[in-house]
C-alpha positions in Angstrom: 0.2 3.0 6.7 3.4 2.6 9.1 4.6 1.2 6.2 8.1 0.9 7.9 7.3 -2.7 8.0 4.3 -2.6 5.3 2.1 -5.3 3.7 3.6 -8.6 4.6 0.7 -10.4 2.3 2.8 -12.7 0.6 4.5 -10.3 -1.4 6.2 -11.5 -4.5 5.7 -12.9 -7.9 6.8 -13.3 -11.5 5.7 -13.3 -15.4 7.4 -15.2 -17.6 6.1 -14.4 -21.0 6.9 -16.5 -23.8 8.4 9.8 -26.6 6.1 11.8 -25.0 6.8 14.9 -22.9 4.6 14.6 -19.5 2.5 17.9 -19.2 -0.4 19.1 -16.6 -3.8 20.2 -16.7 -5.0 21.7 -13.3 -8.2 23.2 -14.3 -9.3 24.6 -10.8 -12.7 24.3 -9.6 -14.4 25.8 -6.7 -16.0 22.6 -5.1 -19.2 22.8 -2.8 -18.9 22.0 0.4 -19.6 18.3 1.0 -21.2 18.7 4.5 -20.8 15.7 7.1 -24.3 13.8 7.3 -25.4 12.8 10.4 -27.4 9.8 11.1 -28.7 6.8 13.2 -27.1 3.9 12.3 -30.4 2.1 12.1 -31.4 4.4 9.5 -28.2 3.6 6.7 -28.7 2.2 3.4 -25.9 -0.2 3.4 -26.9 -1.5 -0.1 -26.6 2.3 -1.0 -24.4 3.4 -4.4 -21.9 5.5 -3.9 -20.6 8.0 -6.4 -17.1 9.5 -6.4 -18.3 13.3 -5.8 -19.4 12.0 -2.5 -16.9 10.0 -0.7 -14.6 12.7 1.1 -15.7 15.9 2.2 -15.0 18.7 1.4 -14.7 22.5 2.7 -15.0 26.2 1.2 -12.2 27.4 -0.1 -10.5 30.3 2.5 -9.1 34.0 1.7 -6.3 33.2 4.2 -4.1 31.2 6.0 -2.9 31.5 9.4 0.4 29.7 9.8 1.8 28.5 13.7 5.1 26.2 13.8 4.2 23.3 16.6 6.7 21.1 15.4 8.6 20.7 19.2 5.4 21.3 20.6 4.6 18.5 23.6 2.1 15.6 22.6 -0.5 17.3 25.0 -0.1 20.8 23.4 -0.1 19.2 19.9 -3.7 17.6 20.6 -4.8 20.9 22.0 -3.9 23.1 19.1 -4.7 20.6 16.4 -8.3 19.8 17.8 -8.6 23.4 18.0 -7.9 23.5 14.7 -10.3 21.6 13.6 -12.9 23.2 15.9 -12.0 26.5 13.9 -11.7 25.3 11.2 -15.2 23.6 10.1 -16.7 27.2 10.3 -15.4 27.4 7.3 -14.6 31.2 8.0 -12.5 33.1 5.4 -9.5 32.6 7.6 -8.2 28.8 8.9 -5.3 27.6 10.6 -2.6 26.0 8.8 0.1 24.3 11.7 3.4 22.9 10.6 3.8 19.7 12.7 7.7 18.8 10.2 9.5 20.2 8.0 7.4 19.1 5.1 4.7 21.3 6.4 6.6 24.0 5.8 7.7 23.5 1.9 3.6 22.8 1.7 2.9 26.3 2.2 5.0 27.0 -0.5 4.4 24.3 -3.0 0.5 23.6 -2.4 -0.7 26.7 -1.3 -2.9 28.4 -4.3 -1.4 32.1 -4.7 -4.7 34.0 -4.1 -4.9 32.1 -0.5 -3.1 35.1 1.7 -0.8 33.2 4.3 0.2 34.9 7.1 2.7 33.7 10.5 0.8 33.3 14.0 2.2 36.8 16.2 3.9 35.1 19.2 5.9 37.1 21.9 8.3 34.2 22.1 9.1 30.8 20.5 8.3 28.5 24.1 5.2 26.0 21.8 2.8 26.7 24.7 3.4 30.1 23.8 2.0 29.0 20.1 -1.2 27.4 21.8 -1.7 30.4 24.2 -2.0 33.2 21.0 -3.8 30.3 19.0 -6.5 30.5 22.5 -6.2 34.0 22.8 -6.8 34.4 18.9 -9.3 31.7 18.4 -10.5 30.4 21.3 -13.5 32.3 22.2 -14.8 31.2 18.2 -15.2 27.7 19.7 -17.7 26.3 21.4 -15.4 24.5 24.7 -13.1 21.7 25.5 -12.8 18.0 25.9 -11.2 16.8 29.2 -9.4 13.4 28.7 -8.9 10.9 31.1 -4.7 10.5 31.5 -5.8 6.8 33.1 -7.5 5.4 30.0 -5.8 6.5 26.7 -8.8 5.7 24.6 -10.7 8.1 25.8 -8.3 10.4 24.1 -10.5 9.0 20.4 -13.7 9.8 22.4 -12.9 13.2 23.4 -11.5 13.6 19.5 -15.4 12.6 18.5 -17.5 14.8 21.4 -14.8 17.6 20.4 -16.6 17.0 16.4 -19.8 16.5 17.5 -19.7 19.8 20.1 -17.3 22.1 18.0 -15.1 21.5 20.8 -10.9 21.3 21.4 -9.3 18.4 23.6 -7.3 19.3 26.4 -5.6 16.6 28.8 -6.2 17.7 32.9 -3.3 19.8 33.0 -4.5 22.1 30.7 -8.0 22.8 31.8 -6.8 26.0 33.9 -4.9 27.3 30.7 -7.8 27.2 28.5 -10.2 28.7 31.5 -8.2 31.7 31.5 -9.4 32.1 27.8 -13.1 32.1 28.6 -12.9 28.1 27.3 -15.5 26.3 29.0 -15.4 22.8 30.2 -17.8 20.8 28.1 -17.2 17.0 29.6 -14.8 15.7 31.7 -14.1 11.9 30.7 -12.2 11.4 33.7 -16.1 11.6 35.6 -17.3 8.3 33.8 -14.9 6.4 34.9 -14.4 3.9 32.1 -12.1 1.0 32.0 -10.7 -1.7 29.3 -11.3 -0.6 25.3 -13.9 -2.8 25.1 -16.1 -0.9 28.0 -14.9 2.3 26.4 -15.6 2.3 22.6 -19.1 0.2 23.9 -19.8 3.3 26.0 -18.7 5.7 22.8 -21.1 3.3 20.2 -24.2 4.1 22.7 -23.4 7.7 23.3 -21.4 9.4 20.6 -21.9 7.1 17.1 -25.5 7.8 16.3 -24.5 12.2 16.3 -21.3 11.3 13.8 -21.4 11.4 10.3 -22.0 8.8 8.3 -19.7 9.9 5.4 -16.4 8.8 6.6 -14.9 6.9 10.0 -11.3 7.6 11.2 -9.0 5.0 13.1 -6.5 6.4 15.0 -3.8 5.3 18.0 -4.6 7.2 20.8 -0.7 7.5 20.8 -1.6 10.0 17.7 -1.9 13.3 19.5 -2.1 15.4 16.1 -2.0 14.7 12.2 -5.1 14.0 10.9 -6.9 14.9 14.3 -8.1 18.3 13.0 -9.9 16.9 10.0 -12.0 14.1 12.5 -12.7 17.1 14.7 -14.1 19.4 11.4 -16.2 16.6 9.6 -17.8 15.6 13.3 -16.0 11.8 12.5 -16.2 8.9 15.0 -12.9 8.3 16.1 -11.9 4.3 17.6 -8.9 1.9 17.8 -10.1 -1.7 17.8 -8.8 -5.0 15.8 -10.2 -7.7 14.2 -7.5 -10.0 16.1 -9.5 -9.7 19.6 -13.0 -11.4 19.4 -14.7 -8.7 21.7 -13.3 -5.6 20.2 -14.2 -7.0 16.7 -17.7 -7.0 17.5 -17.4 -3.3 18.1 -15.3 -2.9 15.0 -17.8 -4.7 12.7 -21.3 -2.2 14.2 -18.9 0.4 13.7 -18.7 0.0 10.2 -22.1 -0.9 9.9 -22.8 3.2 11.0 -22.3 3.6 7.3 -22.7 2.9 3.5 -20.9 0.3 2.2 -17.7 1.6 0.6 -17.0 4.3 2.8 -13.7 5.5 3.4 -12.0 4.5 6.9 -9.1 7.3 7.5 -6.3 7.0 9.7 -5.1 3.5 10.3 -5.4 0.0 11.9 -3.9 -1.7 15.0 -3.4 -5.2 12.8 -2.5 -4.3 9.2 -3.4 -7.9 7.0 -6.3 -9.3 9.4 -7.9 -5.6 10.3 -7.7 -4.5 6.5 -9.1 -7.5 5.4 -12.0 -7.3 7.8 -12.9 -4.0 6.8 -13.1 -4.9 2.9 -15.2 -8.1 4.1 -17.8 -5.3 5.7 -17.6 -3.7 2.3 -15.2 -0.8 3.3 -11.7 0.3 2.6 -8.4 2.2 4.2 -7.7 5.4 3.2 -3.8 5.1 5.1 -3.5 8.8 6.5 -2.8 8.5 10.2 -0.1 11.3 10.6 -1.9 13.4 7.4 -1.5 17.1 8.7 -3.9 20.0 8.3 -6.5 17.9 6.2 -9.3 20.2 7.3 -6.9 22.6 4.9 -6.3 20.5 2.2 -9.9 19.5 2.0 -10.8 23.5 1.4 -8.8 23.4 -1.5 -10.4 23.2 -5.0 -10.0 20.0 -7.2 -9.3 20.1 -10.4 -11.6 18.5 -13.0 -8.7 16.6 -13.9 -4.7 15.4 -14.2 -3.3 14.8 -17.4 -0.3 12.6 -17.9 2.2 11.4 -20.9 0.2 8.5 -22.2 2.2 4.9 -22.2 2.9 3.1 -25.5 3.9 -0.5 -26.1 7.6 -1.5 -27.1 8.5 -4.3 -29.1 9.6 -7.3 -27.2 12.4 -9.1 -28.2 14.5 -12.2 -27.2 17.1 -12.5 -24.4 15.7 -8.8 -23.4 14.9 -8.7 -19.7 11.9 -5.7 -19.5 12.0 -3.8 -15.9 9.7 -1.5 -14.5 10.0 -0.4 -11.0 7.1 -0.3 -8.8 7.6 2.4 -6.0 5.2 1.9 -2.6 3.5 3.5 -0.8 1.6 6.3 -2.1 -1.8 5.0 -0.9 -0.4 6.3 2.4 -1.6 10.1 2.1 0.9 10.4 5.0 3.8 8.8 3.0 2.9 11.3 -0.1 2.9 14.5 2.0 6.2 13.5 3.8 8.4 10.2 2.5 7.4 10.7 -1.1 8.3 14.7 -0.6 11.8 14.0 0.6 12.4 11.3 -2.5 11.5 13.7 -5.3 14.4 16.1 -3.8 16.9 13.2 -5.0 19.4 13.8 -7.5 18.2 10.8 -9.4 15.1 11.3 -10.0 14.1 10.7 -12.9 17.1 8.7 -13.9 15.1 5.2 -14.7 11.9 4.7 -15.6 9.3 4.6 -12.6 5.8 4.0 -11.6 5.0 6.2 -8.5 2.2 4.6 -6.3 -0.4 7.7 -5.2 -4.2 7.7 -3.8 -6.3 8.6 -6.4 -8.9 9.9 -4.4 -6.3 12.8 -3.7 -8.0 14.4 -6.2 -10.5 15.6 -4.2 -9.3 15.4 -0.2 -5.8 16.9 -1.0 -6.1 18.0 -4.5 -3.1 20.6 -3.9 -1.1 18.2 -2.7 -1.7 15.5 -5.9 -1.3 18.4 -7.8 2.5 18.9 -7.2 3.2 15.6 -8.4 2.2 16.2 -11.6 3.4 19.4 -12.2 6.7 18.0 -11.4 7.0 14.4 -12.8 9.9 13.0 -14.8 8.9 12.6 -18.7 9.9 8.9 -18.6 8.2 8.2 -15.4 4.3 7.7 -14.5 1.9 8.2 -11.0 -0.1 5.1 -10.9 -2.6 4.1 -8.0 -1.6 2.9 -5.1 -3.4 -0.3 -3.4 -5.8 -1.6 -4.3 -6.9 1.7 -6.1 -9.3 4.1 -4.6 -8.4 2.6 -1.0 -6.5 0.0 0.2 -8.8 -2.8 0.5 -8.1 -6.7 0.2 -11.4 -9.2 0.6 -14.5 -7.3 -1.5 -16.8 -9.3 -3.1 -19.9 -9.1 -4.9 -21.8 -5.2 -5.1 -19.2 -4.0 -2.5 -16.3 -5.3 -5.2 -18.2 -4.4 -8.0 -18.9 -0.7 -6.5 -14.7 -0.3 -5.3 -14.1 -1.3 -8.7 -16.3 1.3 -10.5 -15.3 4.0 -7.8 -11.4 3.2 -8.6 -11.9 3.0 -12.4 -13.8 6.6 -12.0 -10.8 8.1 -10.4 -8.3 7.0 -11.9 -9.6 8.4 -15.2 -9.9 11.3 -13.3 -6.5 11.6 -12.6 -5.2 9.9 -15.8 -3.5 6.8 -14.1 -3.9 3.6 -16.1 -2.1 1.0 -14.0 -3.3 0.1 -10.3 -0.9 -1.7 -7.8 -4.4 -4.4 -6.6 -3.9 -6.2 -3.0 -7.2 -8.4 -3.3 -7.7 -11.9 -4.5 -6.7 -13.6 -7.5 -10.4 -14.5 -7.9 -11.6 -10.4 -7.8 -9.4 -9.7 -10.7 -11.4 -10.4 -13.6 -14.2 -8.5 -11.9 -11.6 -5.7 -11.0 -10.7 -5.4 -14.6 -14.0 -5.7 -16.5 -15.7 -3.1 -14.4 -12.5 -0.6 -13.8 -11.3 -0.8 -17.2 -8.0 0.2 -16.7 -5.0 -0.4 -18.8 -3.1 -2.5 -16.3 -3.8 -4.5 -13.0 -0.1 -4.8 -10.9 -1.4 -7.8 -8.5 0.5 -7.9 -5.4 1.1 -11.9 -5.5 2.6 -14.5 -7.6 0.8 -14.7 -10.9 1.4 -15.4 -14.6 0.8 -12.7 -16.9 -2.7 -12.9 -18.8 -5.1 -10.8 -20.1 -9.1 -10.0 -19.2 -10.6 -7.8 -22.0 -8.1 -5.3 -22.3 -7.0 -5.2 -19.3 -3.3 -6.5 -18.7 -2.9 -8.6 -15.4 0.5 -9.2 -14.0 2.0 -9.8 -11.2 4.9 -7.9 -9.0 8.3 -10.0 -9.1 9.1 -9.3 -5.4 7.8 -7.9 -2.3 9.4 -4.8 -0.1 13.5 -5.6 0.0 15.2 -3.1 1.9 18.4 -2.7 0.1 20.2 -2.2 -2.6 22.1 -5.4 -3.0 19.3 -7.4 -2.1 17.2 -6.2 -4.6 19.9 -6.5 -7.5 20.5 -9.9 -6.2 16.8 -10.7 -6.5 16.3 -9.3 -10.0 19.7 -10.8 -11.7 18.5 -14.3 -10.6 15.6 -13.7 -11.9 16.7 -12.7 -14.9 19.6 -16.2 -14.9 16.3 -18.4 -14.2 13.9 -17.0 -17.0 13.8 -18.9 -20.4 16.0 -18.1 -22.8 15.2 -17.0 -26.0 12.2 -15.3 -24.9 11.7 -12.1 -23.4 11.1 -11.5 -19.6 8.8 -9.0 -17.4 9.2 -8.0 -14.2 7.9 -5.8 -11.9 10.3 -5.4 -9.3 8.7 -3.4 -6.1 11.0 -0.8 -4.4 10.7 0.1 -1.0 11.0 3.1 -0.6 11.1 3.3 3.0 14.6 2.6 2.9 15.4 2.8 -0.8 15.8 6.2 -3.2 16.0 7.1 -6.8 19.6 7.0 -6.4 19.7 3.4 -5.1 17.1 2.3 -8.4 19.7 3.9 -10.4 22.3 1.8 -9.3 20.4 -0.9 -9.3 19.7 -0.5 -13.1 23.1 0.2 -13.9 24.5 -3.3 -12.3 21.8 -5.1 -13.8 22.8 -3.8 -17.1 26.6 -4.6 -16.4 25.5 -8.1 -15.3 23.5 -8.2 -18.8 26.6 -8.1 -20.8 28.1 -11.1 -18.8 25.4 -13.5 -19.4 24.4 -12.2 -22.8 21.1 -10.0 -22.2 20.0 -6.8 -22.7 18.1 -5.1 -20.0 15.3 -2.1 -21.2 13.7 0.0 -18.0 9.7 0.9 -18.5 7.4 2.5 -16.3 4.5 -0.4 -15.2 1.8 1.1 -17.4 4.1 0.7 -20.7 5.2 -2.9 -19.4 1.5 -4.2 -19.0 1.0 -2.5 -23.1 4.0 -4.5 -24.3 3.6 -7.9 -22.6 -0.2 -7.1 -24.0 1.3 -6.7 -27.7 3.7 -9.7 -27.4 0.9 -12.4 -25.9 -1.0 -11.1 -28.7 1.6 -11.1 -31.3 0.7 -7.3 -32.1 4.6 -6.2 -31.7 6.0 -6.4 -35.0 5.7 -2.6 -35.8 6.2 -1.2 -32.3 9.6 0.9 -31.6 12.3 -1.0 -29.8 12.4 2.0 -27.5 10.7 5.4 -26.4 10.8 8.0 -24.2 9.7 5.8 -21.1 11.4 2.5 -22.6 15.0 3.2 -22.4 18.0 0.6 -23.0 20.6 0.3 -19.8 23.2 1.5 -22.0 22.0 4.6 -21.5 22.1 4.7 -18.2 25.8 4.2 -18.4 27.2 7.2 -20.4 28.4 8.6 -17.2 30.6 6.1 -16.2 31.1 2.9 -13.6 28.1 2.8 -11.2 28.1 2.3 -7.3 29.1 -1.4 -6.4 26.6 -3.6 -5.4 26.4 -7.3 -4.5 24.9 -9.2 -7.1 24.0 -12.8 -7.7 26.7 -15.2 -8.8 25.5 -18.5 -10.1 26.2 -21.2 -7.5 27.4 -24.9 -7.3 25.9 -26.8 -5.5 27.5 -29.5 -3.3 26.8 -32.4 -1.2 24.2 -34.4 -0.5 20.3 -33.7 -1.0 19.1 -32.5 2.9 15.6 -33.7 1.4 15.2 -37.1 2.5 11.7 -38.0 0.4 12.0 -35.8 -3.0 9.7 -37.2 -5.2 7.3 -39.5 -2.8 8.6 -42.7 -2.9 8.4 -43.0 0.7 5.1 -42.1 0.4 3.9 -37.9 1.9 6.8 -38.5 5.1 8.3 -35.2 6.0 5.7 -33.6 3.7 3.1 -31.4 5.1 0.3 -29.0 3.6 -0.1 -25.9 4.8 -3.3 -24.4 7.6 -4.7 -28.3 8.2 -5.1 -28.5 4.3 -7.0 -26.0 3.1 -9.1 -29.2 2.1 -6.7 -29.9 -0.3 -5.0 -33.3 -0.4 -1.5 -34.3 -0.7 -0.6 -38.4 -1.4 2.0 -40.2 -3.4 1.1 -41.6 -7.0 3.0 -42.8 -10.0 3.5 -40.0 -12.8 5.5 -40.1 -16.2 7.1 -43.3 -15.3 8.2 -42.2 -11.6 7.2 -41.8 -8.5 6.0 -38.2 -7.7 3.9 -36.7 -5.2 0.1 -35.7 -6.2 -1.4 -32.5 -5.0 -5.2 -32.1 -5.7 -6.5 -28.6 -4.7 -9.9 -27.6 -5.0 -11.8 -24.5 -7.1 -12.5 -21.0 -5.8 -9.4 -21.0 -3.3 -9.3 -17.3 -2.6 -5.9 -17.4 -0.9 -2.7 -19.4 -2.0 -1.9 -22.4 -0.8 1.2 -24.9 -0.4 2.7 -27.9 0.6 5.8 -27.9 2.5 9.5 -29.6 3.7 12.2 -28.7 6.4 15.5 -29.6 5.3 18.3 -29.6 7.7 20.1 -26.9 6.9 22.9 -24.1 8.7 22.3 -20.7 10.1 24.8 -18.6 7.8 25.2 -20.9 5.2 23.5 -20.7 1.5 21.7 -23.3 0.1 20.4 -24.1 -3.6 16.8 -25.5 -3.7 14.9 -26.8 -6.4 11.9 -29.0 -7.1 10.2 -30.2 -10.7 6.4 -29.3 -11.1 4.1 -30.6 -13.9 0.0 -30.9 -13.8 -2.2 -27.9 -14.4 -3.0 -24.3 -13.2 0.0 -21.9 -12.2 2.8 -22.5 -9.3 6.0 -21.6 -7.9 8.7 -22.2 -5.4 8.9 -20.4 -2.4 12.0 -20.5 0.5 10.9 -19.3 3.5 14.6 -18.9 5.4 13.0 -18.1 8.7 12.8 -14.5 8.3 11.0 -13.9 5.0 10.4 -15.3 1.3 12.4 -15.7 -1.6 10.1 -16.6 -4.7 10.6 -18.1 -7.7 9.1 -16.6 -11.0 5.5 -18.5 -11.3 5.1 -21.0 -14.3 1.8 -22.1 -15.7 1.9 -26.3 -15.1 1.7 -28.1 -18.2 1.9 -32.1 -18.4 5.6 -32.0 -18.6 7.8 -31.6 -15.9 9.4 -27.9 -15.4 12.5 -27.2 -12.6 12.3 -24.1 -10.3 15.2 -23.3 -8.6 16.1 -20.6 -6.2 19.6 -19.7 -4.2 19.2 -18.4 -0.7 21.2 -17.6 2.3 19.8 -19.0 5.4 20.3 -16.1 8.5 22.1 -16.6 11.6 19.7 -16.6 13.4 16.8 -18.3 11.9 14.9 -20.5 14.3 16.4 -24.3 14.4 14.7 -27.6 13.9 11.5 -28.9 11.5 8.5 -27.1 12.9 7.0 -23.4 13.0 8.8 -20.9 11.5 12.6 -23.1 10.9 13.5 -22.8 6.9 11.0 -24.2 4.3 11.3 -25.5 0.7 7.5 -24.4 0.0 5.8 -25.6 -3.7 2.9 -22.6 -3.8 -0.6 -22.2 -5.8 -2.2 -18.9 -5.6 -5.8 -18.5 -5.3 -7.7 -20.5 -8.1 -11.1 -20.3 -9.3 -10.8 -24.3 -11.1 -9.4 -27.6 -9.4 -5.9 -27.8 -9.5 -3.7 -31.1 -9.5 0.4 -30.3 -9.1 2.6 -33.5 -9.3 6.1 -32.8 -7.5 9.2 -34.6 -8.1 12.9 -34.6 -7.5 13.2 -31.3 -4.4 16.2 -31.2 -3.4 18.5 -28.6 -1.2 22.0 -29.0 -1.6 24.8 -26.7 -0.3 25.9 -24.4 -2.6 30.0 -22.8 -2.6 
């Protein structure tokens, strides 16, 4: 997704929890070509069941490749060549284009290419890119059918010329071009300029009228019209309607909503959105999901390569968990991005590192079968004590199913990811989906983006991730060592730290693992480093009391020792346990002012907040009701400094599951989650408040937050003694 800034859902949470060699089967398999079905809206089955052989489609397998470099190549020339691409392509000739839009293109050819696939280099008289898309035209041009004129004035119709070029087997040209391709024997097909359309509104209403009933049904791309290549040949090969609306705008949701309504219910939405959280979720609420692949290149090529029956994997095992032991297994985003795996992910497993700790590696399972050549690599070339598991929220990226469409994403995922052997999925829906999720997947381990206690639903492990995208180094250490001072001791702990791997690499996890290891033999713990899947099998065994006989380690459970041997890691800045000073900036901790200075979060959520009398004190009494879908908390601005650092903490009793978040005016710092029992439990949390957070006691100033997430039963939470004190 531009996952620069990715998947601000409240991100974090915590568990506290009272040797293989990796191998690959790619059994190659000549798939049929999964045709694009064309059909009037009116006339979709939206209750329709979908089976996992039908979701992408697919392409004939060529004899050849030939290979043109556009990578300086203008925008404008880039969205001529690659719609010509596709144009060429869905012939499904024994020869298709292949063109490099990065560097990673290039190592493709190389590394995903099979070897009875001929690849050859475009002939061009000189290296100038028009050049390139004059001998593509001169080679190719007179196999297509004409070209799409865009209208410079109104950038959307650069999507709508992107769908007539699908629906007439035509390129997309921009005005300037139209006397370049004319010299080719290219006729002009439509002119969009000539209809004179104004506002995105007017123009996708124009494009639902006249261009969504001749599109396929079997797929539906989003794309900026800023996106001049990418995944623009594959739209242009399976005839896909092509739009850029939001959820966030009342009018253009409309349009979004009979959009989706074109086509079954779980139908994969390429590309990506405008408005990441709202737009995702609105698509999973019309039954859909996000298949992330907006800047995915020369898909109409990947698609004609054959999938494999299936991946194998080295199977996870259970540990034995013991006391004082804190159990780490890191959690890397963002393969459900097919961009991010054919590019970020690319560059990352060229790291020195690799390999070094223990890893889960987020991928799309549906790879499979729309890139299978691509997935492939991965597993031919995985670390033996690391694992691929599936990205969010496992076949796509999808938030706010319910019911059949829930029930069907969840059979779909569980399908593929047997398919490709992965047996933990990184889930961004709601806390109430999960036992759904798990029953009808039946996969080994549910990662839940959001704060959670660990439990168990058939055998399905559900746990939740211990923090949300940190962008470096120190930060994360920081995060996970005070985790690690604030879990119980003389128990083991499990987390699931997430790594962003935007901005971190293997060799920043390494050092990561190495100073939590040296911080270990300060405070008296050891530290052991799992991939997910083996952390969900162990905290399974230990809730369970099945780890008696288990192995203390194996080869994807490593102790941090090990990660030692060759010698002083890089320094980081860890956590140093506080003291705090001076007075309590929370005026009314416990309620004995009554709620003052206390408020709940979004007008209540209907839940109530007063001031009571509990275990011989005042306290205040939070009474939130069942099947709550999203979290939901109370809050309190303390008075506190721009560039200081503060120590908050608050005492929590009642039932259900809660934690303590500090919002510091530029993002959250959570607590590890507790399940509520009728004695009082203290959460506490050290955080640096940032220059320049906003000032005062409203909006978006610093927050000592007490949070629920989403509960199926009525909750009651009785708070006492917050307080936020300096800290030295």
């Amino acid at each position: 997704m531009h996952k620069f800034v990715r998947k601000m859902i409240r991100p974090t949470v915590g568990l506290v929890a009272g040797a293989s060699t990796l191998f690959s089967t790619v059994e190659l398999v000549d798939a049929q070509t999964n045709s694009p079905v064309v059909a009037s809206s009116t006339s979709i089955d939206r209750g329709k069941s979908i089976t996992a052989d039908q979701l992408w489609i697919k392409f004939s397998k060529p004899k050849s490749l030939i290979a043109a470099d556009i990578q300086t190549a203008s925008s404008d020339v880039k969205l001529a060549a690659v719609t010509l691409q596709g144009a060429y392509n869905q012939q499904q000739l024994s020869t298709r284009i292949y063109l490099s839009q990065t560097a990673q293109d290039q190592t493709w050819l190389q590394q995903a290419v099979p070897k009875d696939v001929r690849v050859t280099d475009l002939s061009v008289s000189q290296s100038d890119p028009n050049a390139v898309l004059e001998a593509l035209l001169a080679q190719y041009g007179h196999s297509i059918k004409g070209a799409i004129v865009t209208d410079p004035s109104n950038p959307d119709t650069v999507n709508l010329a992107t769908t007539l070029a699908g629906i007439d087997d035509a390129m997309v040209i921009t005005p300037s071009q139209e006397a370049l391709v004319e010299s080719y024997g290219i006729k002009i097909l439509h002119d969009f300029r000539d209809d004179h359309l104004t506002g995105t509104v007017a123009t996708y209403q124009w494009a639902i009228e006249n261009l969504l009933p001749k599109t396929t049904t079997k797929d539906l791309v989003m794309l900026s019209p800023g996106t001049t290549g990418d995944i623009r040949d594959y739209a242009v090969a399976t005839k896909s309607f092509v739009f850029y609306l939001t959820s966030t705008d009342p009018q253009q949701k409309a349009l979004m909503d009979e959009i989706l309504q074109h086509t079954p219910a779980n139908t994969p939405i390429l590309g990506y959105v405008p408005n990441e959280n709202p737009d995702v979720a609105e698509l999973s609420r019309e039954g859909h999901f996000l298949n992330a692949s907006d800047q995915l290149a020369n898909e109409s090529v990947w698609a004609s390569m054959p999938s494999p029956k299936s991946f194998q994997q080295s199977q996870p095992h259970a540990v034995k968990a013991t006391p004082n032991t804190v159990y780490v297994a890191f959690l890397a985003s963002d393969g459900d991005n097919a961009q991010y795996i054919q590019h970020r992910m690319l560059q990352l497993w060229q790291d020195p590192n690799l390999g070094a700790v223990p890893t889960g590696w987020t991928i799309a399972p549906g790879m499979i079968d729309f890139a299978p050549t691509l997935m492939s690599f991965y597993y031919q070339h995985m670390p033996k004590n690391s694992e691929l598991v599936s990205g969010p929220s496992g076949v796509g990226y999808a938030t706010a199913e319910t019911g059949a469409n829930l029930v069907q994403f969840a059979k779909l995922s569980g399908d593929f990811m047997r398919r490709d052997d992965l047996h933990t999925v990184d889930y961004y829906g709601s806390v109430g989906s999960l036992d759904t999720y798990a029953q009808v997947s039946g996969v080994t381990g549910i990662a839940y983006n959001g704060p959670l206690v660990s439990e168990n639903s058939g055998q399905t492990a559900i746990y939740g991730q211990t923090n949300g995208y940190i962008k470096t180094p120190s930060d994360l250490l920081y995060t996970i060592e005070q985790q690690a001072t604030n879990g119980q001791i003389g128990q083991p702990l499990f987390l699931e730290p997430l790594v962003d791997t935007w901005t971190l690499t293997p060799s920043d996890e390494l050092a990561i693992a190495q100073n939590l290891t040296l911080y270990g033999e300060k405070t008296g713990q050891k530290f052991v480093f799992l991939t997910p899947s083996e952390l969900a099998l162990t905290m399974k065994a230990y809730q369970n009391h099945q780890e008696e006989e288990l192995p203390t380690y194996n080869a994807q459970a490593i102790p941090g020792s090990a990660l030692l041997k060759d010698g002083p890691p890089a320094q980081l800045t860890g956590y140093t346990p506080p003291s705090p000073q001076g007075p309590n900036l929370v005026s009314n901790p416990s309620g004995e002012e009554g709620t003052q200075g206390w408020s709940i979060a979004d007008g209540g959520n209907d839940s109530t907040l007063t001031s009571t009398t509990y275990e011989g004190g005042p306290a205040l009494d939070w009474q939130i009701p069942g099947n709550l879908s999203s979290s939901d908390w109370v809050h309190y601005y303390p008075l506190v400094q721009n560039g200081k650092t503060y120590t908050f903490s608050v005492q929590v009793a009642g039932t259900g599951q809660v934690y303590m978040d500090i919002f510091n005016g530029a993002g959250d710092n959570e607590t590890l989650p507790v399940t509520l029992s009728k004695n009082y439990q203290t959460l506490t949390w050290t955080v640096s408040i940032p220059d320049n957070a906003p000032g005062g006691q409203t909006g978006s100033a610093p927050q000592l937050q007490v949070r629920l997430p989403g509960s199926s039963s009525t909750t009651t939470v009785y708070i006492r003694n917050a307080s936020v004190q300096l800290s030295n």
